[in-house]
Wavefront OBJ file of the C-alpha trace (Angstrom):
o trace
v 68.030 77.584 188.862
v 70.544 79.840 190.575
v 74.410 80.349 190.127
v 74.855 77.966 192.951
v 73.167 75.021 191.291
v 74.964 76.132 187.758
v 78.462 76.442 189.696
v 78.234 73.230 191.053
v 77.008 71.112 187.808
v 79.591 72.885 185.527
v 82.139 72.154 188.447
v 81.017 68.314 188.552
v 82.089 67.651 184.984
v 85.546 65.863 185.000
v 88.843 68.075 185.039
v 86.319 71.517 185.013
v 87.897 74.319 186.280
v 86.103 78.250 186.809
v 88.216 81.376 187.276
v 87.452 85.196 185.827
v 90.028 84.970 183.185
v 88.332 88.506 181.575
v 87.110 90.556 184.387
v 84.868 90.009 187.821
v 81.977 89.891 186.850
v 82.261 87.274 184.595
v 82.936 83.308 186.170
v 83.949 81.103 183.037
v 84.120 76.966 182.749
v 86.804 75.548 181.034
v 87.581 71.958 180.598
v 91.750 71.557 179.662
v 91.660 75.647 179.215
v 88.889 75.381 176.650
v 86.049 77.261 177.686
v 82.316 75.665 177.751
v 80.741 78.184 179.784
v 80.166 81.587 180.771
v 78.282 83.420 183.399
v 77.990 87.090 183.534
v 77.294 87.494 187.706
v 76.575 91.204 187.553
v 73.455 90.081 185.769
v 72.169 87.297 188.061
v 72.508 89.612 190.647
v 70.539 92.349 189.350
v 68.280 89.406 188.614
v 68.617 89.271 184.743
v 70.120 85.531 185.476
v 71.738 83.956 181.843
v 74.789 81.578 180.983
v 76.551 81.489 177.802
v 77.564 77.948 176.297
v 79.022 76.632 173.192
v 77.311 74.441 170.942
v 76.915 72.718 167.923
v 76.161 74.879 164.919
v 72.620 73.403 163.284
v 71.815 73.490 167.137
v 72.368 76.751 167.615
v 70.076 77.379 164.705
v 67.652 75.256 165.977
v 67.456 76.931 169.695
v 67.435 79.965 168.435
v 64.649 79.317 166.286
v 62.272 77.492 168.484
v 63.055 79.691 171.930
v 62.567 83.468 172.584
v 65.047 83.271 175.270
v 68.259 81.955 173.071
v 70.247 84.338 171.143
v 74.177 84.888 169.795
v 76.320 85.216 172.867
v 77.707 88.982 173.231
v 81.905 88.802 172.625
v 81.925 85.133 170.793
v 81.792 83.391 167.724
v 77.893 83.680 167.098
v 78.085 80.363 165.426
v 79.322 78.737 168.553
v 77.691 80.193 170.850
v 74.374 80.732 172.402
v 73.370 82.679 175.421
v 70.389 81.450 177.225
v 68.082 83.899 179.743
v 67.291 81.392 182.755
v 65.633 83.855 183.987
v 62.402 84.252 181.671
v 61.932 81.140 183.036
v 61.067 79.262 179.461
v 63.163 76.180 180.621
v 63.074 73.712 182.923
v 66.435 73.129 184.943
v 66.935 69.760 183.269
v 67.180 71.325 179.785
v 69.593 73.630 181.325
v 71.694 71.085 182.694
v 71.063 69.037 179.182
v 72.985 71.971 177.230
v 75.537 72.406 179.853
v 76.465 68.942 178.903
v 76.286 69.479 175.244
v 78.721 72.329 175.727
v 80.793 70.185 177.796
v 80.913 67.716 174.951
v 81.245 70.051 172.042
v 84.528 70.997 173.731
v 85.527 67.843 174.879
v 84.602 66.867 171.147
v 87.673 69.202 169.674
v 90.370 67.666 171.552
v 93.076 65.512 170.192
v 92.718 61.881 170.295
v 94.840 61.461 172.838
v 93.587 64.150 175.259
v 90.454 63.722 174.636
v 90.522 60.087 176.213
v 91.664 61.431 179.250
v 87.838 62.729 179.171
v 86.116 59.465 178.289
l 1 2 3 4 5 6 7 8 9 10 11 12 13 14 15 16 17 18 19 20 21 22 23 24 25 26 27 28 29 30 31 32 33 34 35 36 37 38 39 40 41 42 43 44 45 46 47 48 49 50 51 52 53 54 55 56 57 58 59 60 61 62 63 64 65 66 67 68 69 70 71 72 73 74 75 76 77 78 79 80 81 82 83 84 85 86 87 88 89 90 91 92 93 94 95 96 97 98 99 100 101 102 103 104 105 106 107 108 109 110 111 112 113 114 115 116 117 118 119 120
């Protein structure tokens, strides 16, 4: 997968927004100013493509377990977080896309009743 492809999924998830809230080289998702993903571009360009996304914590556990190429996410809660290296190639794009969505919904997930069924 390349940024392109992970730019437009994150961007197809309802009310997602990107911007560089910390500096330029990194383009972070949010969904109502929470953010569900992040994607360091100074390191898909030098080819070292990853994306960090939040996620459940037994998952995290899990992921990190079973795949070389998950690990705790530099600069966030290391319970919440997992960055992934797309670019060892150890996943397919549609697991990719699979824990974009989970990130999505972890967020989504956190919200108030009443904002979260603006999501739903």
């Amino acid at each position: 997968m390349n940024i392109e492809q992970i730019r437009a999924y994150c961007l197809s998830k309802k009310a997602a927004t990107e911007g560089f809230p910390f500096n330029g080289d990194t383009l972070v998702f949010k969904v109502a100013g929470k953010m569900f993903a992040l994607a360091p571009l100074d390191k898909w360009e030098k080819g070292e493509a990853s994306i960090t996304l939040k996620c459940d914590p037994e998952y995290t556990l899990e992921l990190r377990e079973q795949y070389h190429s998950v690990y705790p996410g530099p600069y966030v809660s290391n319970k919440h977080w997992n960055t992934i290296d797309i670019y060892k190639g150890e996943f397919q794009p549609e697991f990719i896309l699979e824990l974009i969505d989970h990130s999505y919904e972890m967020v989504i997930k956190a919200m108030s009743k009443k904002l979260k069924d603006t999501f739903l």
